[in-house]
C-alpha positions in Angstrom: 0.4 -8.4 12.3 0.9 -9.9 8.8 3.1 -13.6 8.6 6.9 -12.4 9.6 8.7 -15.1 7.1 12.6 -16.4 8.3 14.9 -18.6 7.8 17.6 -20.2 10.3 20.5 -22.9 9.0 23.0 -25.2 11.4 25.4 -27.5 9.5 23.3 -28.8 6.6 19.8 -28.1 8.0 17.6 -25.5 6.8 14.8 -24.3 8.6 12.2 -21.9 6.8 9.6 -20.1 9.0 6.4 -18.6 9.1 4.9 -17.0 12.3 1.4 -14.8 12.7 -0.4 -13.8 15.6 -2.6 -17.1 17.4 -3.2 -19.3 19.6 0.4 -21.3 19.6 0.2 -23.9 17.1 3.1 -25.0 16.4 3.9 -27.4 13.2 7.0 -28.9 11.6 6.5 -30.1 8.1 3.0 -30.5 9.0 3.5 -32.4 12.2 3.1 -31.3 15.7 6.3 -30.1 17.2 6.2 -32.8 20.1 5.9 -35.6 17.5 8.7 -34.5 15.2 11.3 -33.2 18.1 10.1 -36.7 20.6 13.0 -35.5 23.2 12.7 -33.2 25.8 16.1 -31.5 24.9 15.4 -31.0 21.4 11.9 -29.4 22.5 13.6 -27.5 25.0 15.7 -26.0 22.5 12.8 -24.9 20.0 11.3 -23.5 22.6 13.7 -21.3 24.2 13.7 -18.0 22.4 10.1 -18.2 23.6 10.7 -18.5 27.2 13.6 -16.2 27.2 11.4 -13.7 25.2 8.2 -14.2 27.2 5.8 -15.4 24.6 5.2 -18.6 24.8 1.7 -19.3 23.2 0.9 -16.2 21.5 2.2 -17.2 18.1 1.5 -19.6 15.4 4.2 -21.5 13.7 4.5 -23.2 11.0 8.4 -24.4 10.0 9.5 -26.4 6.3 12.8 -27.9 7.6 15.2 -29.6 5.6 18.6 -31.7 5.6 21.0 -32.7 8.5 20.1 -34.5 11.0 17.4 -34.1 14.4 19.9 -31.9 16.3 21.3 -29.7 13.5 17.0 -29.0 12.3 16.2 -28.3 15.9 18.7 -25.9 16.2 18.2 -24.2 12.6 14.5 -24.2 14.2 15.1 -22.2 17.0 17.7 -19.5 14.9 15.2 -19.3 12.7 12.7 -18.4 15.7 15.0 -16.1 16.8 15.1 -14.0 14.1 11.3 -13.7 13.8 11.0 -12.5 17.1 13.2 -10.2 16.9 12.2 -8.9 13.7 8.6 -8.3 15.5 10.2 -6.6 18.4 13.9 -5.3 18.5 13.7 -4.9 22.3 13.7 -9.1 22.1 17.2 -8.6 20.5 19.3 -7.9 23.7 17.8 -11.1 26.0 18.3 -13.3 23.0 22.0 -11.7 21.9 23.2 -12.7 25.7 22.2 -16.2 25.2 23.7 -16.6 21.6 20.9 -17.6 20.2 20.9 -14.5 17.3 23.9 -15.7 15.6 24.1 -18.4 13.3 26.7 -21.4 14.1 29.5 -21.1 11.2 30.7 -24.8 12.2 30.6 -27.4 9.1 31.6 -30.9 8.7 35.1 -30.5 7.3 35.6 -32.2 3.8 37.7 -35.3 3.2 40.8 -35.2 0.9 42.3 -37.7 -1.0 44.6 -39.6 -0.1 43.3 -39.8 3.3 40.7 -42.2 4.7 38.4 -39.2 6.5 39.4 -35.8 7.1 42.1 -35.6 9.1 42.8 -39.1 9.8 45.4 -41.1 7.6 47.0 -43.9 6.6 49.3 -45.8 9.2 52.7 -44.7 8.6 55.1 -47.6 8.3 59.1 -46.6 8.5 60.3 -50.1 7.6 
C-alpha cells in the first residue's frame, strides 16, 4: 500500500492527510494526537471513522492542519480520515455514509455587513 494523501475542511480549518500501512502512529503537525487534541471528545472524534471502520491501529498517520479553531481542525481531521479509508476500501463507505461522517459540513461563519454591529444584530431602533 503506497501513502493514500486527503484532505478534509470544517469552517476555516484544513486538514491535509497522509496514511500508509503501520503500526498506528498517529501525528498532528508533528505532535502526538493526545497532546494536540488534550480532550477526550475531540480524541473521540478523530478516532471514530476508525472504530466504526474496524481499524484502529493498523495505520500511520500523519495530518498538516491549519486555521479555525480546536473543534473545527478535529473535525476537518476526522473528514479528512474518512475519505482515506474509504478511498482504501469502498466497502468502508456505507458504515461511514450512515454516520455522516463522508460529507463535508457546508456551515460558515456568516459575514458582517455594514451598517450593522455583527451579522445579524443591529443597532437599537429608537422611534422617538
Amino acid at each position: 500500500m503506497d501513502v493514500i494523501n486527503t484532505s478534509g475542511r470544517r469552517k476555516s480549518a484544513v486538514a491535509r492527510l497522509y496514511m500508509s500501512e503501520g503500526k498506528g502512529e498517529f501525528t498532528i503537525n508533528n505532535r502526538d494526537y493526545k497532546e494536540y487534541f488534550p480532550t477526550g471528545t475531540l480524541q473521540y472524534k478523530i478516532n471514530q471513522p476508525f472504530n466504526l471502520t474496524e481499524t484502529a491501529g493498523k495505520f500511520n498517520i500523519k495530518v498538516n492542519v491549519a486555521g479555525g479553531g480546536i473543534t473545527g481542525q478535529a473535525e476537518a481531521v476526522r473528514l479528512a480520515i474518512s475519505k482515506a479509508l474509504v478511498e482504501l476500501d469502498p466497502e468502508n463507505k456505507p458504515a461511514l455514509k450512515a454516520e455522516g461522517l463522508t460529507t463535508r459540513d457546508p456551515r460558515m461563519v456568516e459575514r458582517k455587513k455594514f451598517g450593522q454591529r455583527k451579522a445579524r444584530k443591529k443597532v437599537q431602533f429608537s422611534k422617538r
